[in-house]
C-alpha positions as CSV (number, residue, x, y, z in Angstrom):
1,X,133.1,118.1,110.1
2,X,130.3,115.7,109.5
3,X,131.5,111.4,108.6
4,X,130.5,112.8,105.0
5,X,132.6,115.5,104.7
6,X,135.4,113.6,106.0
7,X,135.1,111.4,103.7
8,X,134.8,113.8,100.7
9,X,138.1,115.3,102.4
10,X,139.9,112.2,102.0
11,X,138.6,111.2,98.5
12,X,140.1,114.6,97.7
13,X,143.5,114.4,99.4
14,X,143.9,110.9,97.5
15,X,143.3,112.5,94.0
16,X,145.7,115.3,94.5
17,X,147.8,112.8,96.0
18,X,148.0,110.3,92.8
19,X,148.0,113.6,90.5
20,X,151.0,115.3,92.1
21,X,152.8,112.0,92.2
22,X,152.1,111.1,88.8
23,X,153.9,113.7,87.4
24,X,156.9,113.5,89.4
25,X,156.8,110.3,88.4
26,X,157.3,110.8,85.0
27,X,159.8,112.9,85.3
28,X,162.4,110.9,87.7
29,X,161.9,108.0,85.1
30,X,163.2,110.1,82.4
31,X,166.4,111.8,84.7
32,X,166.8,108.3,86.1
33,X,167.2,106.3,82.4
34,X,168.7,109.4,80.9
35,X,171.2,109.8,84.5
36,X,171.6,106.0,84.3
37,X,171.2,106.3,87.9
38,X,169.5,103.2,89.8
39,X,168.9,105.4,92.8
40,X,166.4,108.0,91.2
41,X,164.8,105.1,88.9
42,X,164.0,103.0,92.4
43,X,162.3,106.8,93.2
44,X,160.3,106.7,90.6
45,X,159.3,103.1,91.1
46,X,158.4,103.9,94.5
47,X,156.0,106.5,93.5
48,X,154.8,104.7,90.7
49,X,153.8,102.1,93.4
50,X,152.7,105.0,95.9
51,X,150.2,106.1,92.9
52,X,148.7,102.6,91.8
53,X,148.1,102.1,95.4
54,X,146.4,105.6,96.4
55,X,144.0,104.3,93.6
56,X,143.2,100.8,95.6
57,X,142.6,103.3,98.6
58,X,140.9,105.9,96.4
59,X,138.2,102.4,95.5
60,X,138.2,100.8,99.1
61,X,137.0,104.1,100.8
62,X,134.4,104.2,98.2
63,X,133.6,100.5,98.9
64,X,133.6,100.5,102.6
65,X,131.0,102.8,103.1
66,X,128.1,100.9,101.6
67,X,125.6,99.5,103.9
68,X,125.8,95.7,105.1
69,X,124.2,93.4,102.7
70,X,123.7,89.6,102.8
71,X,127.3,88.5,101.7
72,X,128.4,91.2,104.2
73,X,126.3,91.2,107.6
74,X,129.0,92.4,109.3
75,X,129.9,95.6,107.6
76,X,132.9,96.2,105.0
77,X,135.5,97.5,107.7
78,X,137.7,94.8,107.2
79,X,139.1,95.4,104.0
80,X,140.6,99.0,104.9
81,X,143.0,97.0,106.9
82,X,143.2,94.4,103.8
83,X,144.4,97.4,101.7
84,X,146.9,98.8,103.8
85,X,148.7,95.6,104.3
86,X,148.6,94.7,100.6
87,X,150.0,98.3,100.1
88,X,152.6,97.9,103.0
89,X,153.5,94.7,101.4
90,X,154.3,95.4,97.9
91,X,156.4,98.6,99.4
92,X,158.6,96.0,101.6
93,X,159.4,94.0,98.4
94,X,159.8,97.1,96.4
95,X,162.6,97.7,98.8
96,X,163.8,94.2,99.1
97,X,164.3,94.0,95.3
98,X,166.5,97.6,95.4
99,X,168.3,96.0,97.8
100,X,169.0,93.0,96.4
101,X,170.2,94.6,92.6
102,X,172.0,97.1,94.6
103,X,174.0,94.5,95.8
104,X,174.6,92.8,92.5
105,X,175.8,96.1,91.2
106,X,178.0,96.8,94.0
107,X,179.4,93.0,93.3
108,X,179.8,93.8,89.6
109,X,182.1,97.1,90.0
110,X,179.2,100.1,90.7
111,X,177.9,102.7,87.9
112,X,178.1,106.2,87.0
113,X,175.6,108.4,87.5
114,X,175.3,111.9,85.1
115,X,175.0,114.2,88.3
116,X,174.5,117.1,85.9
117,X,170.8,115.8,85.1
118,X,169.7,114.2,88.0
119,X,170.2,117.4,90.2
120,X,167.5,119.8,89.6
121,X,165.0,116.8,89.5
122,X,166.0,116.1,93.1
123,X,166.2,119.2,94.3
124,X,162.6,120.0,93.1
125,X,161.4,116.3,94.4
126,X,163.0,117.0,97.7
127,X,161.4,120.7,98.1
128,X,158.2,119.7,97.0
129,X,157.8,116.0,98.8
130,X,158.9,117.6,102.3
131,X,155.9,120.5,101.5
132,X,153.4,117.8,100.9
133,X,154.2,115.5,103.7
134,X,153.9,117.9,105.8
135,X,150.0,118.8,104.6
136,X,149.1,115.5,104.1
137,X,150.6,114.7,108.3
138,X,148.8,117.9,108.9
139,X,145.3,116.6,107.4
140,X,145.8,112.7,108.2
141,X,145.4,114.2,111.8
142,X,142.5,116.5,111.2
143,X,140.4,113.7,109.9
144,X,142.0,110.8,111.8
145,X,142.4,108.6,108.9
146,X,145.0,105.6,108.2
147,X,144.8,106.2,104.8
148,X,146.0,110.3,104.6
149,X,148.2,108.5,107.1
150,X,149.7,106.1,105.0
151,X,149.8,108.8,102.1
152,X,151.9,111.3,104.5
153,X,154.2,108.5,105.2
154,X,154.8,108.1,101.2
155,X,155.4,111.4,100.9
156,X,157.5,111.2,103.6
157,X,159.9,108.2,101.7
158,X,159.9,110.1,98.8
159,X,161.5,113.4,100.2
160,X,164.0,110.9,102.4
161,X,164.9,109.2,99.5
162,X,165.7,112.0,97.0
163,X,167.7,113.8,99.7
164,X,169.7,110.6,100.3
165,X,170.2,110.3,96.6
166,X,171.3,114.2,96.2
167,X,173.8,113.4,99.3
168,X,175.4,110.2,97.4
169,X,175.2,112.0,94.2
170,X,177.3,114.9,95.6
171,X,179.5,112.9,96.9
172,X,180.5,111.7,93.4
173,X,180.8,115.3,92.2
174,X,183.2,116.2,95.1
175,X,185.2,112.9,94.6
176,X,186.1,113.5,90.7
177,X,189.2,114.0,89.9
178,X,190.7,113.4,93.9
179,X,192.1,110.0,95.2
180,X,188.4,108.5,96.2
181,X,187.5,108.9,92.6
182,X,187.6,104.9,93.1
183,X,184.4,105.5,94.9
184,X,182.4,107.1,92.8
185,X,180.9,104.2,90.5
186,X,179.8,102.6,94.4
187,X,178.2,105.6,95.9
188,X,174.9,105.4,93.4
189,X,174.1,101.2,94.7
190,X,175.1,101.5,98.3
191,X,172.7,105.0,98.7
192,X,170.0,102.6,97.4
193,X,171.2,99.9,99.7
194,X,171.1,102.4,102.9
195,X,167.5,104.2,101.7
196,X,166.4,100.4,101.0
197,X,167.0,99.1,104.7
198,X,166.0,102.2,106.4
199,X,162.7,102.3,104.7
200,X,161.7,98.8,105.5
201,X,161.2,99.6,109.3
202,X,158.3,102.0,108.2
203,X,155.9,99.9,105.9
204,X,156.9,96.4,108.5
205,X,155.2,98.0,111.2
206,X,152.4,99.3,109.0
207,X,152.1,96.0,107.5
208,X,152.0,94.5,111.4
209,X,149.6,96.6,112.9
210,X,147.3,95.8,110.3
211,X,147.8,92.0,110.2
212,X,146.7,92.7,113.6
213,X,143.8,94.2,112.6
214,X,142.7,91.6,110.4
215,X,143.4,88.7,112.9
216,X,141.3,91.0,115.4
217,X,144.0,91.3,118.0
218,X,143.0,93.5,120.9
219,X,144.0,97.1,119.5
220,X,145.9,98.2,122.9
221,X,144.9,101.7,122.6
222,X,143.4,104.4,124.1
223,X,140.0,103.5,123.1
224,X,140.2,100.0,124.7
225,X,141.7,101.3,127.9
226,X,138.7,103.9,127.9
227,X,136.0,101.3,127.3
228,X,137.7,99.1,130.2
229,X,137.4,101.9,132.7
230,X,134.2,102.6,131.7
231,X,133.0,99.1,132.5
232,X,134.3,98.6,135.6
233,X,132.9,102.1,136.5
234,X,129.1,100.7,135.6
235,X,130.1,97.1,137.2
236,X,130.9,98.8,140.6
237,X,128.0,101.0,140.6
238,X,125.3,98.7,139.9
239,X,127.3,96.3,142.3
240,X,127.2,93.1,139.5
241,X,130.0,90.6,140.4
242,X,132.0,91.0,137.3
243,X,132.6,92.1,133.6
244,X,134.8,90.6,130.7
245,X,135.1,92.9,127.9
246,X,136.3,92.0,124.4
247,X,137.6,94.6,121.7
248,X,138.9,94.1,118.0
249,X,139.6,97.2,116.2
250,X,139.3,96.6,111.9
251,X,140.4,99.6,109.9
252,X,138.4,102.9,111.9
253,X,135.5,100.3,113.2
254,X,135.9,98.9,116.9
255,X,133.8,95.3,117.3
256,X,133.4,95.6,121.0
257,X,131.5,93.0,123.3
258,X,130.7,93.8,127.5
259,X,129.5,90.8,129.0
260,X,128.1,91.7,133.2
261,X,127.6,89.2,135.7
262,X,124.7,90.0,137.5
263,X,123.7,88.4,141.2
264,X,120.8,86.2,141.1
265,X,119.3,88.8,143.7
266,X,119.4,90.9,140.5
267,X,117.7,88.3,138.2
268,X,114.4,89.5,137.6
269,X,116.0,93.2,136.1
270,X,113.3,94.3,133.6
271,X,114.6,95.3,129.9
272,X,114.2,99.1,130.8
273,X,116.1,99.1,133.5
274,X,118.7,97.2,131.9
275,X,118.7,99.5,128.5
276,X,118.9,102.3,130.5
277,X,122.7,101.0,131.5
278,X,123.4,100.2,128.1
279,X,122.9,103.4,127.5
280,X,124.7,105.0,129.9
281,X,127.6,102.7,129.2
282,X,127.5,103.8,125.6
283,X,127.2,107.5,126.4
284,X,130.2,106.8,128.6
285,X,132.7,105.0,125.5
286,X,131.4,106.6,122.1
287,X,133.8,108.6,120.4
288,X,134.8,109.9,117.0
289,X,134.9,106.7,115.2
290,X,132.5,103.5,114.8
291,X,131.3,100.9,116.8
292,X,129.6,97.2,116.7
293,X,128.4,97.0,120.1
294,X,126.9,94.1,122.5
295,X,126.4,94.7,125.7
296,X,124.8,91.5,127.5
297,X,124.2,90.9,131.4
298,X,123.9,87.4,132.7
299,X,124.0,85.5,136.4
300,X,125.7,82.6,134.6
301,X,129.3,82.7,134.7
302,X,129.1,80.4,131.6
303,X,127.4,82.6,129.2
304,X,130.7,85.3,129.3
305,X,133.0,82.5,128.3
């Protein structure tokens, strides 16, 4: 599959994405204001979030893929990462604020929940959410992209967080009528409070690795350790003193920069000679994904600082 293709792919896996969810979405918000359950209403919210954001994404891979321009010389790869850490931060508050009115609601004596309507909304939810997380995994790793990624991931939640709500919710079924019948007007505000806190570990680290991204940390990966072996490989060959190599990864793009110190006995290289390394360096490091490359040789120590 051609960078084109993939791209259509993903454009395609977005739209069912935001269609599928849209219409669960309506749906919890009417069992969760007709339930008066907090729990399914922060589901629906979630999505709701999950959809407007799968449109950013949707817009962004459109964006990203124009060609440089003046304003832009050095491509658009930067705002993937932008978009994901927007998206991973407006999940972290969603959760935060759950959390926080969970609390209050705990603090003010709990709330009923109508189990009776809320059940075969969650049941469907949790059924169909686990079916599509599992394509969307499945795909995000055919076409290596952060963005099917991230869309597996809130697919993921949203199965997690129905089944913990059908556990709480059960809970107050089994409960009426028996001595923890106390309980019940607890169990809807402290399941939100559990799903709340265990889905913040998820969208922090999303929202890390990409601040990472955008600061141009060295990615630590793979790719970098590949590129590293592959220079000192060329280094030791051609017998140059030493190498520095630099590497920023931005959304799928690497920006990667191989200084070589060269012997002056090596000084008067000619520009074939030298291309012909390049380009056995860069046969050696390309892979599936995209790469702003410099590759500079130098006898002045100075000139790789």
């Amino acid at each position: 599959m051609n960078a084109r293709q993939k791209r259509i792919q993903k454009r395609k896996l977005i739209k069912i994405s935001i269609a599928t969810g849209s219409l669960l979405t309506i749906w919890a918000i009417a069992v969760g204001i007709l339930g008066d359950s907090k729990s399914i209403i922060f589901d629906a919210l979630f999505s709701m979030v999950g959809i407007s954001l799968s449109g950013v994404s949707l817009l962004v891979n459109n964006f990203i893929r124009k060609p440089d321009d003046d304003n832009l010389p050095f491509g658009r790869s930067q705002f993937e990462p932008f978009a994901i850490t927007v998206q991973s931060s407006v999940i972290i508050f969603l959760c935060l604020y759950s959390l926080a009115t969970s609390v209050i609601d705990i603090m003010n004596g709990g709330k009923t929940v109508e189990f009776g309507i809320a059940l075969p909304y969650l049941v469907f939810s949790i059924i169909g959410c686990f079916i599509l997380w599992l394509f969307f995994r499945k795909k995000a790793l055919e076409l290596k992209s952060e963005y099917v990624r991230i869309e597996s991931t809130e697919w993921q939640l949203d199965a997690l967080l129905s089944l913990g709500v059908l556990c709480g919710l059960s809970l107050s079924y089994f409960f009426t009528n028996t001595r923890f019948a106390y309980i019940i007007p607890y169990l809807d505000p402290v399941m939100v409070v559990i799903i709340s806190l265990a889905f913040l570990r998820i969208p922090t680290r999303t929202f890390w690795k990409n601040i990472r991204e955008l600061l141009q940390f060295a990615p630590d990966d793979e790719v970098e350790e590949k590129i590293h072996e592959a220079s000192d490989q060329i280094a030791e060959k051609y017998n140059f003193l030493d190498s520095v190599v630099r590497v920023a990864k931005t959304g799928s793009s690497y920006t990667i920069e191989i200084d070589f110190l060269l012997p002056k006995s090596l000084s008067d290289m000619n520009v074939t000679d030298l291309d012909m390394i390049r380009q056995e360096l860069y046969d050696e490091i390309k892979g599936d994904y995209k790469m702003w490359l410099t590759i500079s040789f130098t006898t002045e120590r100075k000139w790789m600082i």
